[in-house]
N, C-alpha and C positions, 0 to 999 in steps of 0.2 A: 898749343895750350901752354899759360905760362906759372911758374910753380912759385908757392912760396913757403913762408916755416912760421910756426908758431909757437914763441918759447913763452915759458911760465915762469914769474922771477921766483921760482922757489932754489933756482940757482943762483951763484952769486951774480953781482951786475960785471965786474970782471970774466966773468964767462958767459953771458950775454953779448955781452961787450965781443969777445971770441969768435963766438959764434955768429955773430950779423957779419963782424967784417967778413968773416967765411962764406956765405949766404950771397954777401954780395958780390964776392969775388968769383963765386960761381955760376953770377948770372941770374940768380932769383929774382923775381920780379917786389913781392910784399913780402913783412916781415910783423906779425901781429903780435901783441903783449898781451896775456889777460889780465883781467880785472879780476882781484880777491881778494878781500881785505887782508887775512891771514898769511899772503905774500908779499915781497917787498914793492915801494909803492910804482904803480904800473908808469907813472908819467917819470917820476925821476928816472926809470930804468929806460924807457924813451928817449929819454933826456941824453942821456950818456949813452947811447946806438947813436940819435939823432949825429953827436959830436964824433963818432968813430967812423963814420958813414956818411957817404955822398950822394948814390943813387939812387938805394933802394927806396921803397916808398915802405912805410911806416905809421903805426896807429896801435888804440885799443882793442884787442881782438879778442871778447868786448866788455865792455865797459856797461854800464848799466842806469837809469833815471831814478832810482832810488835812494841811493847812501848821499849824494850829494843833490843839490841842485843844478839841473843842467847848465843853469848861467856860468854855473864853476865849469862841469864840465867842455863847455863853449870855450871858453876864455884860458882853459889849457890846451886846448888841441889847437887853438889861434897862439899861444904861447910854441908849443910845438913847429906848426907851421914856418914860425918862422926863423928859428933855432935849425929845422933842418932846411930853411932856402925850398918851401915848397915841397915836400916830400909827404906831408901828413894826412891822413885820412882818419874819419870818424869811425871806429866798428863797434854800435854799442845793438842792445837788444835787454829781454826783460828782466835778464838776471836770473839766478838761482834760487827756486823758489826756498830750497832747504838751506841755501846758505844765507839768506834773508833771513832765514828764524830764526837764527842763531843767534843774531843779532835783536829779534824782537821786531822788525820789520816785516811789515803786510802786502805781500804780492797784489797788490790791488789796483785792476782794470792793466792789464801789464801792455794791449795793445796800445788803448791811447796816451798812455806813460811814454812807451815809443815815439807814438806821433807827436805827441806834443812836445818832448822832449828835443828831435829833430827841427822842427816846427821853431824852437826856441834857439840854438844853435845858429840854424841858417841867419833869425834875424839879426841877430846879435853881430854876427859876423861881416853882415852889410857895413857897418860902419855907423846905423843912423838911430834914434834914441829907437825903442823898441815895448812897444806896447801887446799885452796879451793876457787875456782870459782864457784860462782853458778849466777841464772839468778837473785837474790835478797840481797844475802850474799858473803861476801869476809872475808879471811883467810888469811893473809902471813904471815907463819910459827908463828901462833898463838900455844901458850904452856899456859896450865896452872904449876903454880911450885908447885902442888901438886897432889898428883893421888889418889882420892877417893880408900877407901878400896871395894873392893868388886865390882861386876857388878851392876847396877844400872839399873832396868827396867823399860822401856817405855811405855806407854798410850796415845793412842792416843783417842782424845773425836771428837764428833758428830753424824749424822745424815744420812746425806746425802749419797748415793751411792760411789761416787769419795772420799769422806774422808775416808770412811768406809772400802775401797777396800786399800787406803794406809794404814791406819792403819792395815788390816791384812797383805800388804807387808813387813811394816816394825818396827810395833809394838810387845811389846810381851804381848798385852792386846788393848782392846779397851775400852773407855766409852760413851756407846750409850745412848743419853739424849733424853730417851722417856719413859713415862710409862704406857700406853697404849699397850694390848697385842698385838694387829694388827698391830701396829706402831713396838713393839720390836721383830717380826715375821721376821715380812719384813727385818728389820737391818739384823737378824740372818743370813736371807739367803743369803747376801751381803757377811757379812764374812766367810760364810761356804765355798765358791766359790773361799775362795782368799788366805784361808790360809789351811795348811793341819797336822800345829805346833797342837798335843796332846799338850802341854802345853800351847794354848795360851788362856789369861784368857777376856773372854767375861761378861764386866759386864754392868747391867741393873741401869743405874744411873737415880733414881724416883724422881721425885720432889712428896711431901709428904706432908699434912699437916690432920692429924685425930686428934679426942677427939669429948669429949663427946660432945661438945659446936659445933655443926654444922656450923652456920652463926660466928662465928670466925674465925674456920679453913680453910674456905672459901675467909674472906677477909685475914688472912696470907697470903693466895698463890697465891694470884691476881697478884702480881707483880712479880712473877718468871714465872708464863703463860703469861703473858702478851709479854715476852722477849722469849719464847719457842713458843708461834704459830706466832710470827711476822718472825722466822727463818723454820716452819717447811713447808716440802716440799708441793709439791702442792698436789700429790693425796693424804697425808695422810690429807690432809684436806679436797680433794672430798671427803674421806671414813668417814670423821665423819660427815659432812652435814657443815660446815664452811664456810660463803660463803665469797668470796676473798675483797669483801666490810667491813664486819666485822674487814679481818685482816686487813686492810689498816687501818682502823680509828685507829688500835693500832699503826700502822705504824710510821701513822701522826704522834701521841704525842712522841713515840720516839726520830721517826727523830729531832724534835726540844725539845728533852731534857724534857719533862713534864710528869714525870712519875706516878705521881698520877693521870692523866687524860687519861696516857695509861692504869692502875689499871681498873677505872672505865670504860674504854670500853670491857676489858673481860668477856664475854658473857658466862654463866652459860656450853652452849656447850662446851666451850674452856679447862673451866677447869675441865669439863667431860676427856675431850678427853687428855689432856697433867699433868695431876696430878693421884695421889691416895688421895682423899680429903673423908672426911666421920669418918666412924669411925672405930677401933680396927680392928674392923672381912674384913670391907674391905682391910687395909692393907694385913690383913695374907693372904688374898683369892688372893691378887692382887701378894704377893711371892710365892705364890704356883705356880700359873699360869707362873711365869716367871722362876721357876724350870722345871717347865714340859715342857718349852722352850727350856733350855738345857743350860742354863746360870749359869757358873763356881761362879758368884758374885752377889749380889745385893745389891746395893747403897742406903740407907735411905737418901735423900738429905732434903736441907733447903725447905721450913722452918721446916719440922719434924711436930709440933704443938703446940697448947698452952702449952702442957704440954709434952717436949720432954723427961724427963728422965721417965715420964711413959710409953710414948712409945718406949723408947729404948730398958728400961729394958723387954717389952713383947715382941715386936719384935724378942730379943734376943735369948728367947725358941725357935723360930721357925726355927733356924740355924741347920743344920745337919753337 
């Protein structure tokens, strides 16, 4: 199984920048940026990994069909591509439905937002003028004037059943944002059912925070659960005892933008059930377990922990 890290530019891109060559240097295979407006912007910080970095593979991890149009978003990840000599991958999915309303943005039809989205990318990227209707997006004889080297592969991120079923249609990877075994089981079987591609890379994107300092690692990751069980489906929240009260009150603070009081209503269950929070031995226990799942990849996500380059570098040994 091969590992990788997913930073948030809510750091600076000089410590980004640190941290990939680190990543790299330890064998990591992907290296994912998110997408959010409210963070520094995800392709410049790309931009400057892409140029600190030679082998890792790299991308948005993910990026979204809403804020922009996908011809923009085509046309930088083809910009990427070839700034890193071949390294870049697409990792986009439907976005946040709460951090869309922030903005005044409407989560609307989020599946074929996706597919059309991708759908637009791939043609754009052939090189040849590019024509398309769809029920969200339009194309007339859209061209970009350059043609990224090399094929450029897809990710598709989420959860849910219906994403996870497009994503093995039309992805050549998915990124399942759970890390919880019973939660990444379930995914598994979604995708085992949809796709039949030996090469397609099924990866387990964790949100993570360990070290020795418990009650820190704990409030790091408050705010990445907080945005992971306000979205997770409903039985995986019958299956951890969650009750739909709880999520709501994170809901609440969401939906009207208070994210520190959505923080504080995540409920020690929550970040049981949607993190690897604890310490060293639970990480490893917590990749094993998603090896023995059958998972081609696993994702060290933000916030990692107090102390992310001692976890990375242990982490690292556990790569086969």
């Amino acid at each position: 199984m091969r590992l990788g890290v997913e930073l948030v530019p809510y750091i600076s891109l000089d410590r980004m920048v640190e941290i990939a060559k680190l990543v790299e240097e330890l064998g990591y295979h992907q290296l994912w940026v998110c997408d959010h407006y409210h963070n520094r912007s995800v392709f410049i910080a790309l931009s400057q990994i892409a140029l600190a970095t030679s082998r890792i593979q790299l991308g948005p991890g993910v990026t979204n069909p809403y804020l922009v149009h996908p011809a923009v978003t085509a046309a930088a990840v083809a910009t990427l591509q070839e700034l890193s000599k071949g390294r870049a991958a697409l990792g986009i999915s439907a976005g946040d439905p709460f951090f869309l309303l922030t903005l005044g943005v409407r989560h609307h039809k989020p599946i074929t937002a996706v597919r059309e989205a991708v759908e637009i990318a791939r043609g754009l990227w052939s090189g040849e003028p590019f024509d398309f209707k769809g029920a969200l997006f339009t194309c007339h004889q859209a061209k970009l004037r350059f043609t990224p080297p090399d094929r450029i592969p897809v990710y598709v991120g989420g959860r849910r059943p219906r994403i996870l079923q497009l994503a093995a249609r039309i992805g050549d990877g998915v990124l399942i944002n759970a890390s919880h075994p019973h939660d990444l089981h379930d995914a598994r079987v979604q995708i085992r059912g949809s796709t039949s591609s030996p090469e397609f890379d099924t990866v387990a994107y964790l949100a993570v925070s360990v070290g020795s300092d418990l009650d820190r690692a704990r409030r790091m990751v408050r705010g990445i659960v907080a945005f992971i069980a306000a979205s997770a489906p409903d039985d995986s929240l019958e299956y951890h005892g969650i009750s739909p009260d709880d999520v709501e009150a994170v809901r609440k603070w969401l939906r009207s933008g208070e994210i520190q009081k959505a923080r504080e209503a995540v409920s020690p269950r929550m970040i049981e059930a949607f993190s690897v929070c604890g310490s060293f031995s639970d990480l490893e226990s917590r990749l094993e377990e998603v090896r023995k799942l059958g998972f081609s990849t696993a994702v060290i996500g933000s916030p990692i922990g107090p102390d992310p380059k001692a976890v990375l570098e242990r982490a690292s040994l556990l790569s086969a």
